[in-house]
C-alpha positions as CSV (number, residue, x, y, z in Angstrom):
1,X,217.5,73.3,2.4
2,X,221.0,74.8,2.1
3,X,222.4,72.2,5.2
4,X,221.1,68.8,3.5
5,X,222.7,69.8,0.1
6,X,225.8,70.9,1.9
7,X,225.8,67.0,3.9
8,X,224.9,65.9,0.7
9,X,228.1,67.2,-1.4
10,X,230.1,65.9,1.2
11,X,228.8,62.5,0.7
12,X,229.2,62.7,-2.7
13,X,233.2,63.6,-1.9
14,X,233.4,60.5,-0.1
15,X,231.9,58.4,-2.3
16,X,234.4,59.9,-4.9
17,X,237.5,59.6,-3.0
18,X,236.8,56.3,-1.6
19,X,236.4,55.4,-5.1
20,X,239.4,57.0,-6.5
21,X,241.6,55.2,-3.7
22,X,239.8,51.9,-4.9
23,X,241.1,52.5,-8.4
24,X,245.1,53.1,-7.1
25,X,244.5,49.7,-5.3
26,X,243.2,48.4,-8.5
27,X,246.6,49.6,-10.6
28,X,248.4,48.3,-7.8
29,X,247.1,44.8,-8.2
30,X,247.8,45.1,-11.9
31,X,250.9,45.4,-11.3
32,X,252.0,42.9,-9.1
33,X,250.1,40.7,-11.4
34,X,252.0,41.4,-14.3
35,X,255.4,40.9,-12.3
36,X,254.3,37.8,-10.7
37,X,252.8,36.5,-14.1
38,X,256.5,37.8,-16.1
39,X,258.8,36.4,-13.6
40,X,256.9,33.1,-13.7
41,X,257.3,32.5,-17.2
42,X,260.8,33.3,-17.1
43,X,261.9,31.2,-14.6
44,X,259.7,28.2,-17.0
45,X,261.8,29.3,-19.4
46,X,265.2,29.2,-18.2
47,X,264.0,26.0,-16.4
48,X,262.9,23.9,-19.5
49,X,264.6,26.0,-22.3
50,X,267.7,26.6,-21.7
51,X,270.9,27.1,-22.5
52,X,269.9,30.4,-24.3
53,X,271.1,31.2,-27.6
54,X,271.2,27.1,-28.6
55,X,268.2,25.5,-26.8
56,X,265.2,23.9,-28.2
57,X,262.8,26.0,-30.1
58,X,259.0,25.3,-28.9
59,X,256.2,26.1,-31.7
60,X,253.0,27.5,-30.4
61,X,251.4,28.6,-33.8
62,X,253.6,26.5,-36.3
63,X,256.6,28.4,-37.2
64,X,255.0,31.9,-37.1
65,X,254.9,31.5,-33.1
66,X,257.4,29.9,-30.8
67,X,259.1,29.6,-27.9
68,X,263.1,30.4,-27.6
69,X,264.9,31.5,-24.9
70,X,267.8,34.3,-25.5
71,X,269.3,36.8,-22.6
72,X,268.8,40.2,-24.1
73,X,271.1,43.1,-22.5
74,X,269.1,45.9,-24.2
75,X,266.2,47.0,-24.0
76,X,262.7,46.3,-24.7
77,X,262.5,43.7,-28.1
78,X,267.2,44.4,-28.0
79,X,267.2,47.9,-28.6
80,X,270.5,49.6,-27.8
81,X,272.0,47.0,-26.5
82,X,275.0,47.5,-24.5
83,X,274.9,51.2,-25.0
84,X,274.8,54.1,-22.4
85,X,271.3,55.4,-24.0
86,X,269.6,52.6,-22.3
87,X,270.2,53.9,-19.0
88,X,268.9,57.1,-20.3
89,X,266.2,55.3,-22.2
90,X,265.1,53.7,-19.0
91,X,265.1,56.7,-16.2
92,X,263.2,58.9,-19.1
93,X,260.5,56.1,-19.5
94,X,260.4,55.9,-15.5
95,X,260.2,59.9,-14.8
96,X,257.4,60.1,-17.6
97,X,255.6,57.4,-16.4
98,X,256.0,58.2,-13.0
99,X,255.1,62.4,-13.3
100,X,251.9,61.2,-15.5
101,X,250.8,58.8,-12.5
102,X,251.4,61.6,-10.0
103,X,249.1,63.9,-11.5
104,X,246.2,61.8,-11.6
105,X,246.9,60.3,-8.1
106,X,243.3,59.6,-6.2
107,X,241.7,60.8,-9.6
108,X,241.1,59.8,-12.8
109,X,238.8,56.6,-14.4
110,X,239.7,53.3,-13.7
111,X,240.8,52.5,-17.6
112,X,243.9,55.0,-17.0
113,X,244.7,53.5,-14.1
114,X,244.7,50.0,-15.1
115,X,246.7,51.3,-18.2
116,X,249.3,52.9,-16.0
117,X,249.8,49.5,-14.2
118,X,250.7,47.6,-16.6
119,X,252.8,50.0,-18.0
120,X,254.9,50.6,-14.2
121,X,254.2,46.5,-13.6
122,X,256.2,46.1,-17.2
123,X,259.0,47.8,-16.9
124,X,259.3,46.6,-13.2
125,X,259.2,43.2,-14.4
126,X,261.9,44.1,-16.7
127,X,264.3,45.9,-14.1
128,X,263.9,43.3,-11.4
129,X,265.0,40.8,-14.2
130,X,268.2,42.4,-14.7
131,X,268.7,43.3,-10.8
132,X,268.7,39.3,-10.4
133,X,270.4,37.8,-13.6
134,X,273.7,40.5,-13.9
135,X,272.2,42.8,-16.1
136,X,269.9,41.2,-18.5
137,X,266.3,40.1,-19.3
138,X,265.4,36.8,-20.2
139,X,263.0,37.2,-23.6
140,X,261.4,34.0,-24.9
141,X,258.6,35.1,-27.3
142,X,259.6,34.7,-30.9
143,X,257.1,35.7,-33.8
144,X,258.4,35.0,-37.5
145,X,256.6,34.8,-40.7
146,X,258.9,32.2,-42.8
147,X,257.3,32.8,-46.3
148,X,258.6,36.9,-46.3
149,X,261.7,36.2,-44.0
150,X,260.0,38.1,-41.5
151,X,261.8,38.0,-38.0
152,X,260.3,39.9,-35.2
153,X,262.7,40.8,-32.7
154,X,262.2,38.3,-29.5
155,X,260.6,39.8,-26.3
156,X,258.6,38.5,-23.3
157,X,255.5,38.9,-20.9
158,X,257.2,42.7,-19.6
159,X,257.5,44.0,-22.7
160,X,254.3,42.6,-24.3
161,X,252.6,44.5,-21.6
162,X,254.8,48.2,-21.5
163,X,253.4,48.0,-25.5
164,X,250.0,47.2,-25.0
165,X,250.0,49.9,-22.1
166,X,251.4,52.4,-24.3
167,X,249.6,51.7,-27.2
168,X,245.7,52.2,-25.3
169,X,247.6,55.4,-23.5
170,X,247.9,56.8,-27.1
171,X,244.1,55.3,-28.0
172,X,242.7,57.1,-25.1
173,X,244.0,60.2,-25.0
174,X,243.8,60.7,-28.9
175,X,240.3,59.7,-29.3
176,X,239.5,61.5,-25.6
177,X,240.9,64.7,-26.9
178,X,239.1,64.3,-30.2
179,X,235.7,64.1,-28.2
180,X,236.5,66.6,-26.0
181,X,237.0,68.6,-29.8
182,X,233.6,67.7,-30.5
183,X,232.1,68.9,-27.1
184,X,233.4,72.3,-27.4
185,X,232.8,72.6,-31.3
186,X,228.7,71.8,-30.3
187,X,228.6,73.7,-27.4
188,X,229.6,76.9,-29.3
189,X,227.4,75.7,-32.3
190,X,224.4,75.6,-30.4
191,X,225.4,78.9,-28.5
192,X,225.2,80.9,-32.2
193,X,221.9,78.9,-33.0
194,X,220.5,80.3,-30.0
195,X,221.9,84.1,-30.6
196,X,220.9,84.0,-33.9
197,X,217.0,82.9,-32.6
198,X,216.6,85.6,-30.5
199,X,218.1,88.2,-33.2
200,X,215.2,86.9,-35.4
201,X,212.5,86.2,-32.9
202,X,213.2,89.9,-31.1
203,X,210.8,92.6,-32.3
204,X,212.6,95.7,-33.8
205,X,213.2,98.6,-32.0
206,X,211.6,102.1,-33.3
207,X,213.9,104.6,-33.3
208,X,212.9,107.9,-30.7
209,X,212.0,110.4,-32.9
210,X,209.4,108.3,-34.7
211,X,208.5,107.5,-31.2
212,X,207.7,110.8,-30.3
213,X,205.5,111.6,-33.3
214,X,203.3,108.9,-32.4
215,X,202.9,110.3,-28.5
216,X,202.2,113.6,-30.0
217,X,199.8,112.1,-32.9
């Protein structure tokens, strides 16, 4: 019995890393996808909408989405814009990302990994843009809400995806540390249910000298 169970774990560590390799492959796609899909749409837009800064605006969603093509030399939706804090913005974001990854390397569920590639595919995106265009990233998505004066700042397909990616990162983690909470709260609630049954279900104990007048009784 001991041999098949043995054969039977290893198996089971097969199956496991055959599927954890499957899931890098997976992040991997995602985020060639999301480069291919971001540098796509930017070359459209530098194509049809430029010059940037003064070409036409294109609605999508009346005036509260459009279309307008500006090069932004900043970084994600223009922060710190021409400003050394970006370079350490960007190789912070990269080393995080990058040590988080590495930890979880041929493990972890599919959802983190998918999560992780868009995040890495985003910021790729974002960096190959300004390897190829002198420094800055072409952002084209513009949302507004005219009634308030509401301007959101302009941003593309990278950045859309690097927020999205962080935002489920935070999602996941805070609600799987909350139910990880809640597994160790009931685990130790049902342990002190089940000491307090057999404090009340055990039979008292007589003490020895009451004991011994019985024997000699």
């Amino acid at each position: 019995m001991y041999v098949p169970n043995r054969h039977k774990k290893k198996e089971e560590k097969i199956v496991l890393a055959r599927r954890a390799r499957l899931y890098d492959a997976l992040a991997l796609l995602t985020v060639f996808v999301v480069i291919a899909l971001d540098q796509w749409t930017k070359s459209l837009v530098v194509q049809y909408l430029s010059p940037a800064d003064s070409g036409p605006i294109v609605p999508l969603i009346g005036q509260y989405l459009s279309l307008y093509y500006i090069q932004n030399r900043g970084a994600a939706f223009g922060l710190f814009a021409n400003n050394v804090a970006l370079a350490v913005l960007i190789g912070a974001a990269i080393c995080v990302v990058t040590y988080l990854y590495a930890r979880m390397f041929n493990t972890g569920p599919l959802a983190y990994k998918m999560i992780f590639g868009m995040i890495i595919g985003g910021a790729a995106g974002n960096l190959l843009d300004r390897a190829i265009r002198g420094g800055y990233v072409v952002d084209f998505i513009w949302f507004r809400i005219p009634e308030i004066g509401y301007r959101f700042a302009i941003f593309n397909l990278a950045d859309a995806s690097i927020s999205v990616g962080v935002f489920l990162l935070f999602v996941f983690i805070l609600f799987g540390g909350l139910h990880r909470t809640e597994a160790v709260d009931n685990k130790d609630t049902s342990e002190s249910d089940k000491d307090t049954l057999k404090k009340t279900v055990s039979p008292p104990q007589q003490s020895g000298p009451l004991r011994s007048r019985e024997q000699d009784a």
